[in-house]
RORO-498925 format. One record per residue (C-alpha): residue in one letter; x, y, z. Coordinates in steps of 0.001 Angstrom, whole numbers, padded with zeros to 6 digits, always signed. Layout:
N
AXYZ ...
//
This chain:
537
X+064475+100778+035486 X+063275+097503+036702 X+063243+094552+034573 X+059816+092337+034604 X+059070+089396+033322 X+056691+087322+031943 X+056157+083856+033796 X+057418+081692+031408 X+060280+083332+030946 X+060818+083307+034618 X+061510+079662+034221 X+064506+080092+031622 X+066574+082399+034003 X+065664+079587+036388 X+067571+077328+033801 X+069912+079764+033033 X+071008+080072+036965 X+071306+076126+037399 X+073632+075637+034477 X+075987+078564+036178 X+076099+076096+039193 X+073313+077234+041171 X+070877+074542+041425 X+066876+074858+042272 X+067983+073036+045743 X+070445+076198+045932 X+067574+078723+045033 X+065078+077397+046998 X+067033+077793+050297 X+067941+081390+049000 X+064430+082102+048418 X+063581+080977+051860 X+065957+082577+053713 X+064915+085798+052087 X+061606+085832+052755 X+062243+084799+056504 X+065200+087707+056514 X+061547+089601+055402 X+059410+088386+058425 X+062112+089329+060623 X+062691+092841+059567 X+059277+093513+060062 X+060054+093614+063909 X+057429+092620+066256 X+057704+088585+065471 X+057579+086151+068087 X+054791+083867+067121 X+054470+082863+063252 X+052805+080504+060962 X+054035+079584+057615 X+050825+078415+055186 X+052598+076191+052664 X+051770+074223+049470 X+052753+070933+047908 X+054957+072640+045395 X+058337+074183+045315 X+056618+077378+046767 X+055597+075078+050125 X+059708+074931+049734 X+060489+078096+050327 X+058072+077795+052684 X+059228+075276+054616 X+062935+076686+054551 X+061945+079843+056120 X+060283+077770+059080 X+063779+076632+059311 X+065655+080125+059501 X+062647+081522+061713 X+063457+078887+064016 X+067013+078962+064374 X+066205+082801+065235 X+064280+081959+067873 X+060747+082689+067277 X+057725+080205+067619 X+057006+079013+064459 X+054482+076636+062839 X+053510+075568+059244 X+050144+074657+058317 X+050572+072315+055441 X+047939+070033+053844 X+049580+066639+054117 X+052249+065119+056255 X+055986+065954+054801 X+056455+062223+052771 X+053237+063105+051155 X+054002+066434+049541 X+053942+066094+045845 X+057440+068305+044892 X+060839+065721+045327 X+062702+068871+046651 X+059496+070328+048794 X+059429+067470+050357 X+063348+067063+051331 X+063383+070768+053239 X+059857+069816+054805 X+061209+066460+056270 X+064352+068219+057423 X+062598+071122+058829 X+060376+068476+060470 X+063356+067038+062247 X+064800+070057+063443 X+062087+070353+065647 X+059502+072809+063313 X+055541+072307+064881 X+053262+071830+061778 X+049654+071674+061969 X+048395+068648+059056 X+045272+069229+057135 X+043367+071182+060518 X+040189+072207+060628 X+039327+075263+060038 X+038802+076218+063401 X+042078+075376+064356 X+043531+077480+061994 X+041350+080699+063464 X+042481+079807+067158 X+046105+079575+065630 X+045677+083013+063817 X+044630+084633+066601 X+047575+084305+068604 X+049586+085066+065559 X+051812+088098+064597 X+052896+087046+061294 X+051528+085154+058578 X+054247+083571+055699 X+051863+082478+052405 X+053922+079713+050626 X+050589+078170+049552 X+050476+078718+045767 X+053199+080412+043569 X+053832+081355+040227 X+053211+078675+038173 X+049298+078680+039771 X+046300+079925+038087 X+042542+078987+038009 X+041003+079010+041877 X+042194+077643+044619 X+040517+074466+045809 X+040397+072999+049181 X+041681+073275+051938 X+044052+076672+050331 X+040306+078510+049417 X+039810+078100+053194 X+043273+079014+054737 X+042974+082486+052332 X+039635+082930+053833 X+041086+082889+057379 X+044408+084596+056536 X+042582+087130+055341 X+040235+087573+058253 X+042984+087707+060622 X+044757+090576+062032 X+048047+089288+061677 X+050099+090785+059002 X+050944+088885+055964 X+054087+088252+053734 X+053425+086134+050783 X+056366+084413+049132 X+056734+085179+045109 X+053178+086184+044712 X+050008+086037+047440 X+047891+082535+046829 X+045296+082730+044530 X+046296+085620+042352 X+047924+085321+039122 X+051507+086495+039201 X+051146+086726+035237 X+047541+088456+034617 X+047504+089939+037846 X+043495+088196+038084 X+042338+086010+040578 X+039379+083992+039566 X+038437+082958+043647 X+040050+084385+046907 X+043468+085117+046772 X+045611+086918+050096 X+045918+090083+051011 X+049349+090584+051554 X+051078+093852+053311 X+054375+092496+051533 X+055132+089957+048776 X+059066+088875+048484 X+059297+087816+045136 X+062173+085734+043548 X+064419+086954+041147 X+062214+089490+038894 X+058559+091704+039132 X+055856+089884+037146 X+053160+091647+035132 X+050703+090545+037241 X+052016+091731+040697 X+051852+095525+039534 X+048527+095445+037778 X+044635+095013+038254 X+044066+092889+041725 X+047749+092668+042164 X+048188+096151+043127 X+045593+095688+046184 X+047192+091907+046975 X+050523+092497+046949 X+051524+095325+049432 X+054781+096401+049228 X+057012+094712+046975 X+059907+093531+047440 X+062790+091780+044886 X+065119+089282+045858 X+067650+088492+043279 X+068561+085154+044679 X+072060+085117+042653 X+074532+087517+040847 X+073925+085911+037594 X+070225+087244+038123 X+070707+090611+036458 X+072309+089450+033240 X+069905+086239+033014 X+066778+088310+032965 X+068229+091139+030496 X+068748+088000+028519 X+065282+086226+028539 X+064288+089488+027264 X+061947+091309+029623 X+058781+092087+028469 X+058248+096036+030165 X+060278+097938+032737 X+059142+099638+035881 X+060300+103545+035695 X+062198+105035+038716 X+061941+108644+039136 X+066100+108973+037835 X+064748+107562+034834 X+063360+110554+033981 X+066081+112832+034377 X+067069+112899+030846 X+063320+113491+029286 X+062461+116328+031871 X+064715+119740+031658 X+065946+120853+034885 X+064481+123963+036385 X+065397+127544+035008 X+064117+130944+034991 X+065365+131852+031858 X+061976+130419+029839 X+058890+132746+028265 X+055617+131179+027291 X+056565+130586+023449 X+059588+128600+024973 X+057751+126493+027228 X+055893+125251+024150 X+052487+125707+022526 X+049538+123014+022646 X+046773+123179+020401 X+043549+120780+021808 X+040660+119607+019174 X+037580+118223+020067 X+034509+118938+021771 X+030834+118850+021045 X+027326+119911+021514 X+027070+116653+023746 X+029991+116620+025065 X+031775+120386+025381 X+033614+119965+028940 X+036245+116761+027358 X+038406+119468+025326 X+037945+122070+028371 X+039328+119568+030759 X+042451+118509+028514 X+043031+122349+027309 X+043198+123193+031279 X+045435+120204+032181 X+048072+121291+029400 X+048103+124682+030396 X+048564+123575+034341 X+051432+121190+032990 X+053210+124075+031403 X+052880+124542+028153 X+053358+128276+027629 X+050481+128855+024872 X+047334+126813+024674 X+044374+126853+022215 X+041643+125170+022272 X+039629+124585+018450 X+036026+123551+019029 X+032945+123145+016901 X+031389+126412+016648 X+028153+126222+018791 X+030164+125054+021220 X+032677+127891+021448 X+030469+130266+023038 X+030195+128056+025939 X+033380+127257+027050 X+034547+131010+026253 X+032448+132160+029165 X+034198+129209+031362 X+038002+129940+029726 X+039902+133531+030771 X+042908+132068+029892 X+042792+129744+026808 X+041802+131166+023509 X+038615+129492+022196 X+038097+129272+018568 X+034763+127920+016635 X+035454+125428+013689 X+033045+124730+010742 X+030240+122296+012424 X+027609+120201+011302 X+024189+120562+012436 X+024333+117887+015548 X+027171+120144+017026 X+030537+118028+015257 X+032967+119299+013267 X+031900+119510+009348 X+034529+117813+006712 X+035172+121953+006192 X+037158+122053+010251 X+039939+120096+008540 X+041403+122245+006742 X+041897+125023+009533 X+043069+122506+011992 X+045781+121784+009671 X+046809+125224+009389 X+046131+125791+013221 X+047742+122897+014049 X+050881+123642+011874 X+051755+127043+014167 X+051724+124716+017310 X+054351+122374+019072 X+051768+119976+019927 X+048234+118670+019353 X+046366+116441+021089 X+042767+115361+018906 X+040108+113383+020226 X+038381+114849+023512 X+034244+115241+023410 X+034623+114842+019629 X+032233+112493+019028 X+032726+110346+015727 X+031239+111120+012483 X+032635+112124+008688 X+033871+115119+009741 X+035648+114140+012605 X+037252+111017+011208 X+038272+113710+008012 X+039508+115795+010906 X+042100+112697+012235 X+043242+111624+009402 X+044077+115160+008460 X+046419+115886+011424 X+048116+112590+011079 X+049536+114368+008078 X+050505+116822+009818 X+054371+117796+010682 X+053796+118220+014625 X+053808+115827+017349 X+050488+114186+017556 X+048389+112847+020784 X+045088+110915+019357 X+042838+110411+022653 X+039299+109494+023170 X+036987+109748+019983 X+040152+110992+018191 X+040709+106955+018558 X+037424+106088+018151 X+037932+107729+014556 X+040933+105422+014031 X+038846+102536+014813 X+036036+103549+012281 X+038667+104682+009397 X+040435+101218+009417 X+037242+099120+010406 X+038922+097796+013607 X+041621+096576+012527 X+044704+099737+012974 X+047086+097179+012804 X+046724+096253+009197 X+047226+099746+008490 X+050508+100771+009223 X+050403+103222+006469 X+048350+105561+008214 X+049968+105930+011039 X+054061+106444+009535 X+054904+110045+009908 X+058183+111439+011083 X+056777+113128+014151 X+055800+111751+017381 X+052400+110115+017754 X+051160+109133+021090 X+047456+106893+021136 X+046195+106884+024809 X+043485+104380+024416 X+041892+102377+027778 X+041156+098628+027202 X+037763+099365+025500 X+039373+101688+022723 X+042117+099564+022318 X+040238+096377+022247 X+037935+098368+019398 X+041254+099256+017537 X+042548+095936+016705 X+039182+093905+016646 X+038516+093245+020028 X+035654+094774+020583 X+033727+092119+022055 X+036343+090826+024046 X+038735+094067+024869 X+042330+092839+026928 X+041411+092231+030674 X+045323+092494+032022 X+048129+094191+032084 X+050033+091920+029574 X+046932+091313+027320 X+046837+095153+027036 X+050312+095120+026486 X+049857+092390+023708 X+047593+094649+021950 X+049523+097760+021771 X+052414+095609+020553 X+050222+094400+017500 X+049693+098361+015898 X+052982+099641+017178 X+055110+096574+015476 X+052812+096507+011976 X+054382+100201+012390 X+057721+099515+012865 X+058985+102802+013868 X+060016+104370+016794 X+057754+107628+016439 X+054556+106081+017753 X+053848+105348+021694 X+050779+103853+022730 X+049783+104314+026158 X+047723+101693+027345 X+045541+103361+030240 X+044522+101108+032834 X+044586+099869+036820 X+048502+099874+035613 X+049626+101681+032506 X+052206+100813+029990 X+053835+103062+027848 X+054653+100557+024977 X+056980+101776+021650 X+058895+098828+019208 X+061684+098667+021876 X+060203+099004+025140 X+057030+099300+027417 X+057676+101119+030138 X+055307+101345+033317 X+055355+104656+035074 X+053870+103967+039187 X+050513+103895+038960 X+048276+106628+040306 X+045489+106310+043187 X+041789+105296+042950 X+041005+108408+043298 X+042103+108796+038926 X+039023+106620+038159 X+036553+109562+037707 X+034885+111258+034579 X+037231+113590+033026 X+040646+112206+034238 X+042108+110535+030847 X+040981+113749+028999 X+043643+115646+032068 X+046117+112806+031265 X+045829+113848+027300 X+046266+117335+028513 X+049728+116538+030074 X+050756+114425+027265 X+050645+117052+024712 X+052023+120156+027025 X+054872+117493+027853 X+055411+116928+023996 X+055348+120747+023368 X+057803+121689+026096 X+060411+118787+025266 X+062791+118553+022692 X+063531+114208+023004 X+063613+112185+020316 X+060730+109436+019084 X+062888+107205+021106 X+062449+108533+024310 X+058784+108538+024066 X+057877+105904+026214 X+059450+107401+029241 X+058173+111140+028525 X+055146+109123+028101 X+055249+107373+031356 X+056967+110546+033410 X+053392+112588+032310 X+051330+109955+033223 X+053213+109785+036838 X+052669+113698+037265 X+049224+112581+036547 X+049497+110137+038983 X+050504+112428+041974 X+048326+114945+041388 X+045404+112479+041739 X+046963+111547+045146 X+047178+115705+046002 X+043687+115959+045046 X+042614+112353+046889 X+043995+114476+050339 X+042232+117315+049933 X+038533+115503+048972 X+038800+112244+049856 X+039605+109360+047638 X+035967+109043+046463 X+035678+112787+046154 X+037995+114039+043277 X+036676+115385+040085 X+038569+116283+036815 X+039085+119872+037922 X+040853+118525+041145 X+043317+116635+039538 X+044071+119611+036666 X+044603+121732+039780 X+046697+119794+041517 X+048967+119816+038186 X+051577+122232+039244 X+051912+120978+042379 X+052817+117181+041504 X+055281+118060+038838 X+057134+120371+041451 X+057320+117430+044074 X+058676+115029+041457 X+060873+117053+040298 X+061979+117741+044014 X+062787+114437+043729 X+064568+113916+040646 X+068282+114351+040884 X+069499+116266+038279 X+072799+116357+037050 X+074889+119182+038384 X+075941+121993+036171 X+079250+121744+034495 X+082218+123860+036227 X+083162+126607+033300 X+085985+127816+035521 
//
């Protein structure tokens, strides 16, 4: 897995690598050699122009003018003030040097000068605003973006692309659009999330030093990015030798008059994700009409109310349904009223692993008045419990309903509150979101996000689906849920992608992204590398 890290903590393996002996002069010229190694493996290069800052990210700007020049290409930095004006002691020693090796700059130009010098441009460096940045760019960086981003050169932005936070992954103004970002030492939040994941292009990691590794394990890193060999120890390698009581059994509650497709959707995506045995326990009016649409999924009709919810009577025989199954997953098209909140708290009781989804978390929110994490009680049970809330049920969960997280690391911060006031390893909450985070006491792991093409009706009541046929079929323990967590939501993932080629990325539905189920968990698992089988001879 790969370590990220928060800003701030950014700064202390910064520390940590200067009181080892390499010094910020040191990492500086590291970082700008790296991202001018960067421009040149691109290919293609003979005319550049390096956009840099006042601060140390100008630097690394101004060192990889230096590099680029020694290498022969035609290079020139746009920079805002002559190099004994710029702000940063150490900026402004590389800038003056570069300056006297013979690097062209362009000082404070107009901004037509800039779009004549684009033009004739085949690479773009950003060194303009870095890590420590956030609020919007002013003048004259608001209007170098602008004409970056018009240009047809392609970019590479140094640590993070100008204007976008490298810790929130917002940008309040412009920020570039980069086809790479080299960033220094460590991923930050806010490069794989929201914005970031449009700004950023590919990504790469430049450790800088060899301290790096153990510096950042030490500062304590707040998720990891899953690789697809992380999963080989969650996911069981192929075999024939499986029936359909092996390969698990899921039972799915939920569903309404208003609402009866949610649990048809999520019953449909855990059968296509393998669980051997699915049933699917609805409020009885609503049975009748997704028998007609099920041939393969047993329907059953629960005690209801009058508006089409389950009556305080449906708990009972989802406990005793719900005993006989590997797997439940509560929430979809439930609606939330006395009898579904009875039916919640009910299976939280239960001894089988536990996905709460949708109104299933809704219910949470009601039962505990917004405010899950002052009930830790309620959620301590010695089976696995997985909440897959977006930001607006997790923001209603802990009493942010007004003002629900709006990043990556704000989600992040939210999950931590109900999973810590926990304090066991059985619950997972899976923050759903333009990134995801799988987030237990130890860890929160982020599986690759999926396309666009995932933001359609339906899709987190799939993702539910997968959860609980991927909690049926495995046998891992509470501590491995994050990555069984995250290795779901990637199959997920890639079957939104499957589905985005065959309709278009604005033309997916639910069912396209169930159907493509099989598929994506075959390709991954293509590329997994499994261990080989141990010689008995």
């Amino acid at each position: 897995m790969q370590p990220v890290l928060n800003v701030e903590d950014v700064k202390r393996v910064e520390s940590g690598l200067t009181e080892v002996g390499v010094s910020i002069s040191e990492l500086m010229h590291r970082a700008g050699t790296a991202a001018a190694n960067e421009v040149v493996r691109m290919g293609d290069a003979e005319r550049v122009a390096i956009f840099c800052g006042l601060g140390n990210n100008g630097g690394d700007g101004w060192v990889a003018a230096e590099s680029l020049l020694k290498r022969s290409l035609d290079v020139t930095v746009i920079t805002p003030v002559d190099p004994d004006n710029i702000q940063s002691d150490l900026a402004r020693v590389v800038a003056k040097h570069a300056q006297a090796v013979g690097v062209k700059m362009l000082v404070a130009p107009p901004k037509d000068e800039v779009e004549a010098l684009l033009a004739d441009t085949d690479i773009v460096l950003d060194a303009m605003l870095g890590t420590g940045f956030h609020g919007e760019p002013r003048a004259p960086f608001d209007i170098w973006i602008e004409c970056v981003n018009a240009s047809n050169a392609r970019v590479i932005s140094v640590d993070v692309p100008s204007g976008l936070s490298a810790q929130t992954g917002l940008a309040k103004g412009g920020c570039v659009i980069a086809d790479m970002t080299v960033t220094m030492l460590v991923l930050k939040p806010g490069l794989l999330a929201d914005m970031g994941r449009d700004a950023c292009g590919a990504i790469i990691v430049a450790p800088l030093a060899e301290q790096t590794e153990r510096l950042v394990l030490e500062a304590d890193p707040v998720a990891w990015r899953a690789d697809l060999e992380d999963y080989v120890d969650v996911l069981e390698p192929p075999s024939n030798a499986v029936d359909k009581f092996t390969r698990g059994s899921v039972l799915v509650v939920g569903g309404s008059l208003r609402f009866p497709g949610a649990p048809m959707m999520a019953a449909m995506a855990a059968a296509r994700a393998g669980a051997g045995y699915v049933t699917l326990a609805v409020p009885e009016q609503v049975a009748p009409i997704i028998q007609s649409q099920l041939a393969e999924i047993p329907v059953m009709g629960l005690p209801s109310d009058s508006d089409g919810t389950f009556s305080t009577a449906a708990a009972d025989v989802v406990e005793k349904l719900s005993a006989k199954r590997t797997a439940t997953l509560v929430g979809p098209g439930m609606r939330v009223s006395g009898g579904t909140v009875g039916v919640v708290s009910r299976l939280l009781n239960c001894p089988t692993p536990l996905v709460i989804d949708a109104d299933g978390l809704n219910c949470l929110a009601r039962l505990t008045a917004n405010k899950l994490d002052e009930f830790p009680e309620l959620l301590r049970r010695d089976y696995p419990l997985v909440l897959t809330p977006h930001r607006g049920e997790l923001g209603r969960l802990v009493g942010m309903q007004d003002t629900p997280p709006a990043s990556l690391t704000s989600a992040m911060e939210a999950a931590r509150r109900i999973v810590w006031s926990d304090g066991g390893s059985e619950i997972c909450i899976v923050s759903k979101g333009s990134a995801t985070a799988c987030v237990n006491v130890d860890a929160a792991v982020l599986p690759k996000p999926g396309p666009a093409a995932l933001a359609t009706a339906g899709s987190g009541d799939v993702l539910g689906g997968v959860i609980a046929a991927f909690l049926a079929r495995s046998n891992v323990g509470c501590e491995d849920l994050p990555v069984l967590s995250a290795l779901a939501c990637e199959v997920h993932g890639y079957a939104g992608s499957i589905a985005a080629e065959r309709f278009g990325s604005h033309g997916v539905m639910a069912r396209d992204i169930i159907d493509a189920l099989g598929l994506a968990e075959d390709a991954l698992e293509e590329q997994i590398a499994f261990p080989e089988p141990a010689d008995l001879d």
